[in-house]
N, C-alpha and C positions, 0 to 999 in steps of 0.2 A: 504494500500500500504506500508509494511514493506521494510525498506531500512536498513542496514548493522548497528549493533551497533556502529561500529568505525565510522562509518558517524555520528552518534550523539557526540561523545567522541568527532571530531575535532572541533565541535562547540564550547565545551570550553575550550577544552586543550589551553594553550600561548593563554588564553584570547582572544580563537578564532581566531587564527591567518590563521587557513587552513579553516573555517568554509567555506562551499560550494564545497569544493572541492572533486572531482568525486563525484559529488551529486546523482547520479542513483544508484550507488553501493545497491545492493541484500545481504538480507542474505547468507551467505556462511555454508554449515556445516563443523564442525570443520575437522569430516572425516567420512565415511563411514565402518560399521560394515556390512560384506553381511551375515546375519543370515542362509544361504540356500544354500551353495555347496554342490556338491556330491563330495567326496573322492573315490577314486577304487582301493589302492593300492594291488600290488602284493603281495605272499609270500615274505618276505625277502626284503621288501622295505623301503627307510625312507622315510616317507610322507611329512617330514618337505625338503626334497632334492627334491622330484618328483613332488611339487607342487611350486616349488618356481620359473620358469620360467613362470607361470601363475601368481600367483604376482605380478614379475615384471611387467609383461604388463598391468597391472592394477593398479600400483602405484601412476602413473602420473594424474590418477584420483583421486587420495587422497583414495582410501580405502587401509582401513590401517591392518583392523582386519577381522575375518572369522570363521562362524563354517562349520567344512567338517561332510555330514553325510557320516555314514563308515557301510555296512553290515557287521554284523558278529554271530556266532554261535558258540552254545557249542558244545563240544565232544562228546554229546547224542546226536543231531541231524543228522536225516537222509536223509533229504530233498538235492534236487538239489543247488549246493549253483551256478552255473551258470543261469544267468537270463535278464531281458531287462534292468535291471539297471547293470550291471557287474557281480562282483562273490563278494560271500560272502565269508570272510576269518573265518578260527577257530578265536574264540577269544582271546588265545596265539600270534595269531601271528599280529593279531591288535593293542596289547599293542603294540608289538616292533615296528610296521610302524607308530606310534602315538609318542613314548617316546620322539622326539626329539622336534615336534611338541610344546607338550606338556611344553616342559622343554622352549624352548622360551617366553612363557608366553603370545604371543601376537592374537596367535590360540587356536582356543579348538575345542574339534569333539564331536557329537554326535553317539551311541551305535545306531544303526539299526539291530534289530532280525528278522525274519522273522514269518508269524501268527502263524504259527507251534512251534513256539519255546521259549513261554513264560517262561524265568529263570529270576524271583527274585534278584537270588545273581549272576546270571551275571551280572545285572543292578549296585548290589552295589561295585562290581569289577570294574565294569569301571570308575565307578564314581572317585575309588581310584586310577585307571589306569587314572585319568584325562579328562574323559569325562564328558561334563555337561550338556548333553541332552538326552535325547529319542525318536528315530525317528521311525516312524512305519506308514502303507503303506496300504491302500486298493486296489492296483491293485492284487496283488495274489488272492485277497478276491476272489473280482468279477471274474475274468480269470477260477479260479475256482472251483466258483460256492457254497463257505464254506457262512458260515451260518453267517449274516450281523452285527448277533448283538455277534459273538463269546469273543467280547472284554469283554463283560458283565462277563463270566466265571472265576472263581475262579483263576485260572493258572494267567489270565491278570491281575487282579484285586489287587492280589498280587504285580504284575512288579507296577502297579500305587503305590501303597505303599509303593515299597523300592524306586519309583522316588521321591516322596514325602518327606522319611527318607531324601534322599540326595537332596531334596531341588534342582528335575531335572525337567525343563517342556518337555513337550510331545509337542515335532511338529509333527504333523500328517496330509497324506494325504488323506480325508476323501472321498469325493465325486470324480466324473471326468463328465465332461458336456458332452453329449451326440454329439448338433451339431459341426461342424466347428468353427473353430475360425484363418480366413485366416488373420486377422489383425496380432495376437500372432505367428502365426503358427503352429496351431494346429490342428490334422486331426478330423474326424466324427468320432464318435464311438468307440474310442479308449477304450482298456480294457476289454470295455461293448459287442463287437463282437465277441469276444473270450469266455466271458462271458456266453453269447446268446446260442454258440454252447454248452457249458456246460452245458446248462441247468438252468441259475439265474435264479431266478423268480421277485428278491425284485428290485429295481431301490433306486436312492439317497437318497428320501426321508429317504427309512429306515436307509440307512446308517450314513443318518445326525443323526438321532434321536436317533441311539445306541450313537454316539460322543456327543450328546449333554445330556445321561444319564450317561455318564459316567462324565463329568463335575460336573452333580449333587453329583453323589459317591464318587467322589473324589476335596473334595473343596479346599485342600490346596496343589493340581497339577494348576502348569500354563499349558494349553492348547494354542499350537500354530493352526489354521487352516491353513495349506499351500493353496495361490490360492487364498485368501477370500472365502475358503469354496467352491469355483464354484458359490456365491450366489449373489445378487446383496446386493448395500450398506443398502436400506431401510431395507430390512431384517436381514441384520450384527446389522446396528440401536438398534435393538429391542432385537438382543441377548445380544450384550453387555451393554444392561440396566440390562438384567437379569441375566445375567452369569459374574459377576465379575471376572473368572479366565479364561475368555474367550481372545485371543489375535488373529491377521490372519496376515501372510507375506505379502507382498507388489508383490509377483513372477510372473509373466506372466501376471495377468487380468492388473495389472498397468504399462504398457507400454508406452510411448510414440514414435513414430516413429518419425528417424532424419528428415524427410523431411515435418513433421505435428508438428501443434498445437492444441490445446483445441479451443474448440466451446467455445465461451464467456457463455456461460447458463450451459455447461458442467464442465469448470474452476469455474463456483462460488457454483455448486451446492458442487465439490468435494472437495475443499477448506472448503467447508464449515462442512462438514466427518472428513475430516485431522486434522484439527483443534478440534474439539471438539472430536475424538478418539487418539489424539496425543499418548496419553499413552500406545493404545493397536495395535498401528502400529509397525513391523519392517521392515526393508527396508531388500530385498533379492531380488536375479537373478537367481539362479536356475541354474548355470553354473557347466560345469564339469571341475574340477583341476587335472590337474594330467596327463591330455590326451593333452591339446589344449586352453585355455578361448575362449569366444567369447566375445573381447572385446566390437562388438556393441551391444551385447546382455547388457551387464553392465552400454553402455549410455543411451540405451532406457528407463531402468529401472529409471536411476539417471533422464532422461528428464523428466520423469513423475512427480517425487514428486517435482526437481527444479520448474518445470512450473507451479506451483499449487501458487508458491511464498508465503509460508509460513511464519508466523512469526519466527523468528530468533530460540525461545525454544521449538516451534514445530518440525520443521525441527531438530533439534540436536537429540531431543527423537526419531524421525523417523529411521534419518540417525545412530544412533550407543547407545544411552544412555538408551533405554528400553531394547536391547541384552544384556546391560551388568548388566543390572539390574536383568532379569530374567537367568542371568548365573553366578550371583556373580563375574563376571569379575572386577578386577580394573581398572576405565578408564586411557586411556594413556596421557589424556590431566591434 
């Protein structure tokens, strides 16, 4: 039962003079990093002006910092850059809707290509344009119908290299669960119906096991799984005993709804995850900036990991100090 450091500090501060007082007091995190925004800015945008009335409204919750992922694409590419996550911008013009962003020091964005469009030295461009991530996406995979393990291919294997050179991890969305998921909000089938009619033939497994060859290829990549992977925790357990460069966001499966709690056998089993993966948790929401927040969507998120009532240096590596570890951020505290 972890109670607030400062609760322990009044015990001797003035020789105890406040000792007991508000004795319930909970860890608090210092503030929240959401490792997992989507950015969508326009041509001709500043992302650091178009996102900043979503901030505010999420201030009052103490998150303080944020990575936006931002599609974009080089000048070779030919592909549709309209799509179900927005449009992809040239990557010209993603510098400029980033540079102000960036100059704040308090955001960073992750470079989103699209599977078609594996550049190398776009990667190390952005890196020096300020970005310090690498996002990339199995929904076109599946939709349609490309070949599960194409990450394996030279073109890719390369972008892992130059994320590497810049010391960028890979949040990646690898799997999509097949059923419902009415608690999160999430419909049947998603992806994988559009998928169907293409013609896939492979399902998750394989696609887990290309992400999880590519971990091996590349050991000195931090690998994010967006989702926990889609997997449950006993099976997370067992990867990251063996995949040290293994890491998964906290986005959607970790919810708690405002009007629920944890099952008592539920809270100690997950507590008891939290706690011994502290290191390779980030806390994220999965929210879009730029359009709208959805502020309840960012307390469900924070309900979750607060209710788990973590120790004090758990909850800080959750809430913000392993984002800024695996982005070379400086923290603000």
């Amino acid at each position: 039962m972890p109670h607030a450091a400062d609760l322990h500090e009044r015990a001797v501060a003035e020789n105890g003079f406040a000792a007991g007082w508000c004795m319930h007091a909970k860890p608090v995190a210092d503030y929240w990093f959401d490792f997992h925004l989507h950015g969508n800015p326009k041509a001709g945008d500043d992302l650091n002006e178009t996102m900043q009335p979503d901030f505010d409204a999420v201030k009052h919750l103490n998150v303080k910092r944020g990575m936006l992922l931002i599609q974009a694409h080089d000048a070779a590419w030919q592909g549709d850059p309209i799509n179900m996550f927005g449009t992809s911008l040239p990557f010209e013009d993603v510098v400029v809707a980033t540079k102000n962003l960036v100059r704040e020091g308090i955001f960073t964005w992750a470079i989103w290509p699209h599977y078609t469009n594996p550049n190398a030295d776009m990667i190390r461009a952005a890196y020096h344009a300020g970005a310090r991530c690498v996002k990339i996406h199995n929904a076109p995979v599946i939709q349609n119908a490309a070949p599960a393990d194409l990450w394996l291919e030279k073109p890719w294997q390369d972008v892992f290299r130059a994320a590497a050179e810049c010391n960028m991890p890979i949040i990646w969305h690898v799997t999509q669960r097949l059923p419902s998921s009415k608690y999160t909000g999430g419909d049947a089938n998603s992806y994988w119906r559009k998928g169907w009619e293409n013609g896939v033939t492979y399902g998750n497994e394989e696609l887990l096991q290309t992400f999880l060859r590519c971990l091996e290829l590349n050991p000195d990549v931090n690998f994010v799984g967006a989702h926990q992977l889609h997997i449950g925790w006993e099976r997370l357990d067992s990867l990251f005993e063996k995949y040290p460069n293994l890491y998964v966001d906290t986005t959607i499966g970790c919810m708690l709804q405002a009007w629920d709690t944890f099952y008592p056998a539920d809270k100690q089993y997950l507590r008891q995850v939290f706690i011994k993966w502290a290191d390779r948790l980030l806390y994220g929401t999965d929210n879009f900036w730029g359009v709208g927040t959805d502020e309840r969507h960012q307390l469900e998120h924070m309900r979750f990991i607060q209710h788990l009532d973590l120790p004090e240096a758990a909850l800080n590596k959750i809430a913000y100090q392993n984002a800024e570890r695996l982005l070379s951020m400086k923290t603000l505290v």
